[in-house]
N, C-alpha and C positions, 0 to 999 in steps of 0.2 A: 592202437594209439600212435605208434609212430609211423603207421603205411598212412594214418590220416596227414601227421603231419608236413613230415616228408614224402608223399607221393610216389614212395617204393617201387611198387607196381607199374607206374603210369611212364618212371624212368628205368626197368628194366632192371633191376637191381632188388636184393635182398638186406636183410638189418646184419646178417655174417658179413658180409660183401662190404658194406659201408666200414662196419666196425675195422674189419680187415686194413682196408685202403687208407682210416684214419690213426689209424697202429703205423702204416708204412711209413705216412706222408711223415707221421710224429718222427719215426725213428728216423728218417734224413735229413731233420732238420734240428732232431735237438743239441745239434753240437751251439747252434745260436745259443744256449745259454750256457754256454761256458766260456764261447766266441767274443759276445757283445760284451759283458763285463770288463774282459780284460784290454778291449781297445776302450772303449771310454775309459775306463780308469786312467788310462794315461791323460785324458783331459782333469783331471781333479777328481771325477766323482768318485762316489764309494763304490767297489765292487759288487757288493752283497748286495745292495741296495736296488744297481743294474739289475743284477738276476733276477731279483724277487718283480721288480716292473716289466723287464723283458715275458717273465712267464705272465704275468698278469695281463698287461695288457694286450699280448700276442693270442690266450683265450679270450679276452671280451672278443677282440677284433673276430677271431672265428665264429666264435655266437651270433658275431653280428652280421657276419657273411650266410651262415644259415637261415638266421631270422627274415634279411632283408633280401635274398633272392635263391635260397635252396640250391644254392650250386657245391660242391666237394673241394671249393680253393682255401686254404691256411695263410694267414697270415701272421708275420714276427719282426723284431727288425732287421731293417736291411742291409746286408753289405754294400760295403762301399760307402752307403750315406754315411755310415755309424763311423767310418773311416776318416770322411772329410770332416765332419761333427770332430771326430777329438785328434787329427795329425793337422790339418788346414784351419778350421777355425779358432779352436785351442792351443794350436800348435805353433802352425807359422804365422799365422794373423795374429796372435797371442792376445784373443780375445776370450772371457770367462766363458763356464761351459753353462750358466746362468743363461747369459747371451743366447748360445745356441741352442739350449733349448727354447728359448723364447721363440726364435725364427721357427722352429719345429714346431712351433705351438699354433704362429700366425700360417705359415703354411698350410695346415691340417684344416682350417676355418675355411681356408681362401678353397681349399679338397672340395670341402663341405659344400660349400654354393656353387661352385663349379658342375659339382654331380647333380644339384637339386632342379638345376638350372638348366639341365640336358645337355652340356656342352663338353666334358667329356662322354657322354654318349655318342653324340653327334661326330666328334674326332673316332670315335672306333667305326662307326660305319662308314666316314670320309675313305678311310683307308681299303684297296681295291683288293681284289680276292684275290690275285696272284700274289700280291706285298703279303697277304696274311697266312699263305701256305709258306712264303720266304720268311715269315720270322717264327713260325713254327718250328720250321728246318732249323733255323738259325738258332733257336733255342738250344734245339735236340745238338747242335757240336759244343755253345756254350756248357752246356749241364757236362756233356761229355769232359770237357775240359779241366772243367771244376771238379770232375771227377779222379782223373790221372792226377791232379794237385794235388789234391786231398790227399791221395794215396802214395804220393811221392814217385809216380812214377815219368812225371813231367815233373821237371827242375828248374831254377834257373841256370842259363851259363850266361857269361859275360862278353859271349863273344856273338854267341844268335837268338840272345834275350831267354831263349827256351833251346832243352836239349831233354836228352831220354836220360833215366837213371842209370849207374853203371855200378852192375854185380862185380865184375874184375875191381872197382876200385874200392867197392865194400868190403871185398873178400881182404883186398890188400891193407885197408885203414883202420879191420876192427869193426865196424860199424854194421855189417850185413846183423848179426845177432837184431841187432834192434831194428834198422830201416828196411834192409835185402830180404829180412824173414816178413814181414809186413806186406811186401807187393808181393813176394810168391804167394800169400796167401789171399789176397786181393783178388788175384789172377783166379786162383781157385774160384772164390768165392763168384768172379764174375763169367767162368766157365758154368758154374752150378743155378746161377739163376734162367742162364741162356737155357742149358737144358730142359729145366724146369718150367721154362717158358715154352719149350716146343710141345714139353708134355704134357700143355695145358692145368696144371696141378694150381689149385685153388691157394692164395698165399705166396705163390712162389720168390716178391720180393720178399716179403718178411722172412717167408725159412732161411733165404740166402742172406740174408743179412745175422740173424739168425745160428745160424751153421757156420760160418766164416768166423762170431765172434768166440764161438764154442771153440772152434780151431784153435783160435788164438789164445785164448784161456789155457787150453793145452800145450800148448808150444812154451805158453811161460812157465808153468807147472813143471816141463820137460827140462826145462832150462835154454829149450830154443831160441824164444825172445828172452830179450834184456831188454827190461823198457829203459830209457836213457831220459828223461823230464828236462835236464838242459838241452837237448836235441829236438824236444815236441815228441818224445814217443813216452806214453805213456802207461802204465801198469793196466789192466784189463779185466784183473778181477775185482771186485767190487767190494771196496772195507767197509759198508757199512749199508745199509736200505733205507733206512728211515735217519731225516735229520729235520730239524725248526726252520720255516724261512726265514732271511735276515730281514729287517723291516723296511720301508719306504723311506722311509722317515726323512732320510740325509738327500734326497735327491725331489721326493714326490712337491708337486707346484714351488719348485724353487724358480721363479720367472724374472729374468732383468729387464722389466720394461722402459725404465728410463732408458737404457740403452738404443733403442728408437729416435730418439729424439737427439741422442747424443752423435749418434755415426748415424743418421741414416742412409748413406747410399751403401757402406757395407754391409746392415742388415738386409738392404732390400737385393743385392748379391747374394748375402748367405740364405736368403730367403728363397729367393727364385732358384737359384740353385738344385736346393729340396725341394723346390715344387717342382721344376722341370724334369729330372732324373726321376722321381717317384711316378709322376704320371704317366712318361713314357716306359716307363720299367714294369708298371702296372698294367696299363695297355697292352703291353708286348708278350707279358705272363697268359694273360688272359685268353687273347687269340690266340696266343701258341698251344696252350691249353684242352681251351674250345672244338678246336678245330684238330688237335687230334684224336678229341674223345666224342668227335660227332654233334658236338652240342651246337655249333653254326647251324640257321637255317640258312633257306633254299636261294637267299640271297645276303647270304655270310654274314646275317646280324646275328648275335646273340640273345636270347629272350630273355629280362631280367638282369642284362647289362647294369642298367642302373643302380641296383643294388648292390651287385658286386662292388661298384667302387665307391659307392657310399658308405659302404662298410670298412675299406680302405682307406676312406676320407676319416671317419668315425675312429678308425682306428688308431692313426696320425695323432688327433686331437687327445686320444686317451694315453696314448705311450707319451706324450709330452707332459700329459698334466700326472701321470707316474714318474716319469723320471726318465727317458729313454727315445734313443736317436729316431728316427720315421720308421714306421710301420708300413711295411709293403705287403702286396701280395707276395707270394713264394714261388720260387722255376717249380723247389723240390714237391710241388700239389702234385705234379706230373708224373710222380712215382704208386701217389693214393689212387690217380686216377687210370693211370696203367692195370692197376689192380683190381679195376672195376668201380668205385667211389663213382658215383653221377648225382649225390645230390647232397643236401647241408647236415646228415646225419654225420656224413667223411667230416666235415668241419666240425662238427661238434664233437666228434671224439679226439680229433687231433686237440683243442679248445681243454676239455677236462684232462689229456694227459700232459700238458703243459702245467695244470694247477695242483697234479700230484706230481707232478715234478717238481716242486716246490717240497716237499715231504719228502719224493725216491730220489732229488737229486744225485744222491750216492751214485746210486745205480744208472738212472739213465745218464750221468753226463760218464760216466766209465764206457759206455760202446764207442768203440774206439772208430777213426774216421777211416781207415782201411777195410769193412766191415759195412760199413754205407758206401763209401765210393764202387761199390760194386753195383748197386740199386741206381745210382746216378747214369752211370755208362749204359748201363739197358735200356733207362728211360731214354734216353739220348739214342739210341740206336732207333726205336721205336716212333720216336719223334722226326728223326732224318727222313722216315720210309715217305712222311709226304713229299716230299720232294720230286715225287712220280707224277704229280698233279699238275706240275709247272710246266706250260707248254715252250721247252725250250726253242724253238724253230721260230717262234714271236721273240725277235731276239729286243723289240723294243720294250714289251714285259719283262722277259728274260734277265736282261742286265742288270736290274734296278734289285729285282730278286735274289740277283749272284752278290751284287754289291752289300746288298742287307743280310743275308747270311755271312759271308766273311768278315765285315766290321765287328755283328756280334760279337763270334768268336775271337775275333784276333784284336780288338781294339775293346776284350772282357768287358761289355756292356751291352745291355739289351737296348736300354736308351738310343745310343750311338747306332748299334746296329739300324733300330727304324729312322733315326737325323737321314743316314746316307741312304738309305732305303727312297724317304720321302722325296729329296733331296733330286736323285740321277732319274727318280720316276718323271717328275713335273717337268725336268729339262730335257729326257729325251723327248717325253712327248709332246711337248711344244717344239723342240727340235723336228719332229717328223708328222708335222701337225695331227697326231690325234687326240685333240684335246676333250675330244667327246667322252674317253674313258678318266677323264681328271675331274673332279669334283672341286666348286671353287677354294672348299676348303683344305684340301691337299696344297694350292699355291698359298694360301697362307701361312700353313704349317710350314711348307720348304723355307720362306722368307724369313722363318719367323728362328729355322735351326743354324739360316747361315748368318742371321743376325748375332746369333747367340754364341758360335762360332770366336767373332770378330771381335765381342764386347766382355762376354764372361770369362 
């Protein structure tokens, strides 16, 4: 039944294998439903409310990623957006979070026909196969990044934005018990998947994720860790397995649509906004993706593109009309798909462990983010290795490549990463006229990012 469904066989891949990779994806990403609650709640809404829509509609969207084209990507909502949705829209515009879901809502429509219409298809195949090995790459040091955060091993300082964590001054503040015992064990944990990964051992993200959280269960037991909850460290073992979810009720189709008519050039800001981050963010996931898990053909299109992001269009529409900031695809797919995940079985298990998530919340929102940012850093390792494919001596390719992996990273957006990507591709190479490898819709895209640059 399900080799009919999902075409197991035909993509090289087993129903362990899937389950596996949709157990990993699940586990690195469900800090989202502990995550998203508490930034929109600072816009007004109900916490509990978030939750119970976050896991709902982040399973439709997976189901719907399966159903509409059998590929292994999850989706949930998205950082950053959920960010601007309740610090920027609700926040400093001090506009209702009514409002912002609204723009979320028109947004998600505007997905929809976009995708039906071929024209996000047509932007992914625009985009040239070196740019798409270069936001692969650029993935794999974002994810990396996100990873060292998560784990505290990257900080902020106020003097070089970002600095290393410092044991000397944990040991001296008190504080190692809770944050210092945490990266050492991170470290472990991200030493043990590497291994595990040379030893080809089946699972090897989930054991390590896995075994690192076992660690730490032990540690607090020991009295090693102190979780500290006003610091963000918190307790590890698990009071309870089974609880009720909270209901929709307070948030699901709450829409301001007079608001439209009353501001419209700030919703059609807060609007575009969400549309342009999501679909570049979405795009960017996807090839990076694709393209480390082999799934580009021979001429770096993706087969069944389309439904990928109609599911992500689909799925926008359905977290607005629940209660909840845009629904994107996920970077963390790219830990299911490390693990072997090649088709929409991986989505649909990540999909049902999100909706018993709803029941075990106890339990899965307790793995702690020291425990997954080990899984992230692999993936990121793994994701870098294409960077072998870029022919750096074409320094006219080359640059555009260099430029769009470090924006990623350092300007933490995938979006941004391909703006500058697009951007130094279409001017070198009308600089050095070979415009024969530019596609006319590349110069529209570059016009279209430095417009957006100037105005948004």
């Amino acid at each position: 039944m399900l080799e009919k469904i999902f075409k197991l066989r035909e993509n090289n891949t087993t129903v362990r294998t899937e389950l596996i990779a949709g157990l990993t994806t699940f586990m690195t990403m469900v800090y989202i439903l502990a995550l998203n609650p508490t930034i929109l709640s600072a816009s007004g809404m109900d916490a509990g409310s978030v939750l119970t829509a976050t896991a709902v509609s982040s399973a439709i969207a997976c189901f719907c990623m399966a159903a509409f084209s059998n590929k292994p990507f999850a989706l949930s909502a998205g950082l950053g957006l959920n960010a601007y949705f309740a610090y920027t829209i609700c926040g400093t515009m001090g506009y209702s979070w009514q409002a912002a879901l609204t723009a979320v809502l028109i947004e998600g429509i505007i997905f929809i026909i976009l995708s039906l219409t071929n024209i996000r298809e047509a932007i992914f195949n625009a985009i040239p196969g070196p740019l798409k090995v270069a936001v692969s790459v650029g993935i794999g040091m974002f994810i990396t990044f996100i990873g060292l955060q998560n784990a505290h091993v990257i900080v902020n300082n106020d003097s070089t934005l970002v600095g290393l964590f410092s044991f000397k001054s944990s040991l001296a503040d008190g504080t190692f018990s809770s944050e210092g015992i945490t990266i050492l064990l991170m470290l472990i944990g991200t030493i043990l998947i590497f291994y595990l990964l040379k030893k080809n051992v089946k699972g090897y993200m989930l054991w390590g994720i896995l075994v690192t959280w076992l660690l730490g269960i032990i540690c607090q037991l020991c009295g090693l860790y102190k979780p500290n909850p006003d610091a963000g460290f918190y307790s590890v073992l698990p009071t309870a397995i089974v609880s009720a979810p909270a209901s929709m009720a307070p948030t699901m189709f709450k829409f301001d649509f007079a608001f439209i008519a009353e501001h419209p050039m700030d919703f059609f800001v807060m609007m575009f906004s969400f549309l342009f981050v999501d679909v570049f963010d979405t795009l960017g996931t996807v090839i990076g993706c694709a393209s480390k898990s082999g799934m580009l053909d021979e001429n770096g299109k993706l087969p069944g593109i389309k439904g990928v992001l109609l599911a992500d269009a689909v799925g926008t529409v359905v977290g607005a009309c629940c209660g909840t900031s845009t629904i994107t695809t996920f970077v963390e797919s790219s830990s299911g798909i490390a693990e072997g995940g090649r088709t929409g079985l991986t989505s649909v298990t990540t999909g049902v462990l999100f909706l018993l998530a709803l029941f075990l919340s106890p339990l899965f929102l307790t793995v702690p983010s020291f425990a997954t940012a080990p899984a992230l850093i692999v993936v990121g390792f793994l994701m870098m290795q294409q960077v072998s494919k870029i022919d750096w001596s074409d320094l006219v390719d080359a640059i555009p490549c260099f430029i769009c992996i470090t924006m990623m990273a350092f300007a933490y957006s995938i979006s941004e990463g391909i703006s500058f990507g697009v951007i130094s591709w279409v001017i070198l190479h009308l600089l050095c006229k070979k415009t024969d490898e530019t596609s006319a819709l590349m110069y529209v895209l570059a016009v279209i990012f430095i417009i957006k640059y100037f105005l948004i």
